[in-house]
N, C-alpha and C positions, 0 to 999 in steps of 0.2 A: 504494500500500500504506500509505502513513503518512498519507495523507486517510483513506481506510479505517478504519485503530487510531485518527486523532482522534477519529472518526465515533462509533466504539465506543464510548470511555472517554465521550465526553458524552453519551452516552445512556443507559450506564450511571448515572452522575453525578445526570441526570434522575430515573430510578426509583428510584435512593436518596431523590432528595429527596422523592418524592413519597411512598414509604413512610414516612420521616419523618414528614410531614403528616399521613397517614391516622392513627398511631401517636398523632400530639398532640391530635388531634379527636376521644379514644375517648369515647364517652358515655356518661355516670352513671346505672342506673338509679335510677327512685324509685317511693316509696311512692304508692298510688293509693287512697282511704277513699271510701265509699259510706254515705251517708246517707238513711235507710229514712224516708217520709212519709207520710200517711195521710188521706185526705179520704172523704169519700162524695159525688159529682160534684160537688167542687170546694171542700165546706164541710170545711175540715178537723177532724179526728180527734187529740182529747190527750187527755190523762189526766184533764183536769175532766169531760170529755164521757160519761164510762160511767156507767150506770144512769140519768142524768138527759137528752143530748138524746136529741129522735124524730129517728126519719129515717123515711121511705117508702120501700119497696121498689117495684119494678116490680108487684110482684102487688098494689100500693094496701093491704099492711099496714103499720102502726105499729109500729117495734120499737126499743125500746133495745139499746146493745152493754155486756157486760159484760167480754167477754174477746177478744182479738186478739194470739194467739202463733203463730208460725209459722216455719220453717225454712228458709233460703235453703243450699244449697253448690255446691261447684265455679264461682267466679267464673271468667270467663276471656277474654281479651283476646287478638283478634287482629286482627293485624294486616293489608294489602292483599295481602301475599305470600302470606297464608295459613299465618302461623309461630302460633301460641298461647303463650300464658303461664299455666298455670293451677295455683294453690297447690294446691288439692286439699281445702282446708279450709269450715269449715262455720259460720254463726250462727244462732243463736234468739232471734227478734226478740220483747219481748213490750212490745206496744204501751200498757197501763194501768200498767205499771210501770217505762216508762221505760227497759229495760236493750235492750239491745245495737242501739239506734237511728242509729250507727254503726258502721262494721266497718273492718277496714283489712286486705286478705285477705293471707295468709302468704308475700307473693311481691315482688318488686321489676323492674319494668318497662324498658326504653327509654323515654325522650319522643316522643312520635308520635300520632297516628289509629288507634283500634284500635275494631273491634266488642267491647259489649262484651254480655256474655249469661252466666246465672248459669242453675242449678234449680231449682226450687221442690220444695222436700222433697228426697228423695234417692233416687236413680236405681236403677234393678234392681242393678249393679254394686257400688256401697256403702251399698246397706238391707239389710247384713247384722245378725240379733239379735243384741245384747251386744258390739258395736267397741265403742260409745260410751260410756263408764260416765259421763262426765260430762250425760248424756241421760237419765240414770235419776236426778238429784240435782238439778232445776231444782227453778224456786220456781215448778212446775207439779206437782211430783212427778215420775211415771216418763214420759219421752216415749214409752216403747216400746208395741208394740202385739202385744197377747196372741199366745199359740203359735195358737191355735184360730183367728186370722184372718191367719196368716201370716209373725208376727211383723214382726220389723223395727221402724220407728220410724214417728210420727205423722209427717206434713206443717205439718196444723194442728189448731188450736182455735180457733174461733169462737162467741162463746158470747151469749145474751143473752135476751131476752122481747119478746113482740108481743103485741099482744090478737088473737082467735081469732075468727071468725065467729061465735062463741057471747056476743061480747064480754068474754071472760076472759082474763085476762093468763095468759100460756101461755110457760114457759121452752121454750129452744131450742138445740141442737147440731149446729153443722154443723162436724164433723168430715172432716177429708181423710186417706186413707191409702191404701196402694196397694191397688187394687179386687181383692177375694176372694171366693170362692166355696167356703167348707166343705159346699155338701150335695154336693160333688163329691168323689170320692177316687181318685187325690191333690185337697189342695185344688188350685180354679184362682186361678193369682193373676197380675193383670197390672199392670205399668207405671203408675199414672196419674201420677208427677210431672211436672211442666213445664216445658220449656227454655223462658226466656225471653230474649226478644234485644233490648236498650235499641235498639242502634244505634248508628251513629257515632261520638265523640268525642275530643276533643284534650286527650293525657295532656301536663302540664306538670311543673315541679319540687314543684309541692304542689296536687295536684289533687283536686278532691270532686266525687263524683256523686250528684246526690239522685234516688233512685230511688222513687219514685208509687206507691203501692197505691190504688187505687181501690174501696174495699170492696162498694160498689152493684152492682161489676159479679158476684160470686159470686153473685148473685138474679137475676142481669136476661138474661145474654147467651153462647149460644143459648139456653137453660133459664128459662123464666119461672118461678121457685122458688115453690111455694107451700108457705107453713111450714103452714098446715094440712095437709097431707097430709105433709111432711116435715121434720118438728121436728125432729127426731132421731133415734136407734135407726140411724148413716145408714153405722157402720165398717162391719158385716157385710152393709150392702147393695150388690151388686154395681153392680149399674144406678146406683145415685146416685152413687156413686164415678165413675163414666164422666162423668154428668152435671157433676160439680165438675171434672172435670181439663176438658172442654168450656169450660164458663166461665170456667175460671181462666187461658184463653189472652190476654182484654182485660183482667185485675186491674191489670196492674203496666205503667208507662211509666218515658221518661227524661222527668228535669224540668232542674234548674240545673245547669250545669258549672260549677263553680270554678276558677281558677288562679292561685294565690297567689305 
């Protein structure tokens, strides 16, 4: 019996200490910043670059970019258990003026391996009109998208000129928003935003993600984009909407991990 109660008390003894342990080794989370890049296969994309260089498209047009704005939300990191972290919060990247080319999303993480995968634009659940008011005040003007096509908020603005078959410099707007259909009543309206999933990476105490845009790939893949036939005119067209959330599945990669 008093081998026994030894037995007891040091084993209790044990799982105190080992409680203690677990209790001393609790882990800090931190801040996780993503950094937004921009190339056309691989030549990068800044702010000298608009109105003056060419790029090629897949369709072997000439076009300069004038405007590259677009909306990333719901960042979210999870982890191998399959646990998530996601602020819920949202940025508008606008590539010719420099602003929000890093983002630091409204959350704080564990250090670990976590998948990480964001939206492009905003999803059925939160493209409600008028949440945003600070969406309606960019130095784009209003992000939002008319009642007549569904409202809600743009995805993007892409914006720029190509010469024409005709050889005329010909502006262009390839405009992204959830695909609608007003000669339908009710309107039909679906879905086109895009979950995108970097992949892997290893979160540290001061980590950066630089995350890829690839702008060539909006022209090229599956959709061989021909701005002659689609300049523009492209919010109220249903079919081209399909066609941009289609391609816009190869836009975006992971590039450098940092860990400071």
């Amino acid at each position: 019996m008093k081998k026994i109660t030894l037995f007891f008390a040091a084993a209790m003894s044990i799982m105190a200490l080992s409680c203690k342990s677990d209790d001393d080794s609790e882990v800090t989370p931190v801040d996780v910043t993503l950094q937004f890049t921009h190339n056309w296969d691989g030549t990068a994309i800044e702010e000298p670059d608009f109105e003056i260089t060419h790029y090629i498209n897949e369709n072997g047009e000439d076009l300069t970019l004038s405007k590259i704005v677009y909306l990333i939300s719901d960042v979210t990191f999870t982890n191998s258990s399959g646990e998530s972290y996601d602020a819920g919060d949202y940025n508008l990247v606008n590539v010719r003026e420099e602003d929000n080319l890093t983002f630091t999303p409204d959350i704080q993480i564990p250090p670990g391996d976590y998948t990480v995968s964001f939206t492009f634009g905003f999803d059925d659940e939160d493209n409600i009109d008028g949440v945003y008011p600070d969406l309606n005040q960019t130095s784009e003007g209003s992000w939002g998208v008319p009642t007549m096509m569904g409202g809600g908020y743009h995805y993007m603005r892409l914006e720029g000129r190509f010469l024409d078959d005709s050889s005329n410099i010909t502006g262009f707007q390839y405009h992204a928003i959830r695909a609608n259909d007003a000669n339908t009543t009710p309107i039909t309206l679906q879905d086109t935003s895009i979950e995108v999933t970097l992949g892997e990476v290893t979160v540290g105490d001061d980590t950066t993600i630089e995350v890829k845009m690839n702008a060539s790939e909006w022209f090229k893949n599956p959709h061989q984009w021909d701005l002659n036939l689609l300049p523009g005119m492209l919010m109220p067209n249903f079919d081209a909407q399909i066609m941009i959330h289609e391609n816009g599945a190869s836009v975006f990669s992971l590039g450098e991990v940092t860990n400071n």
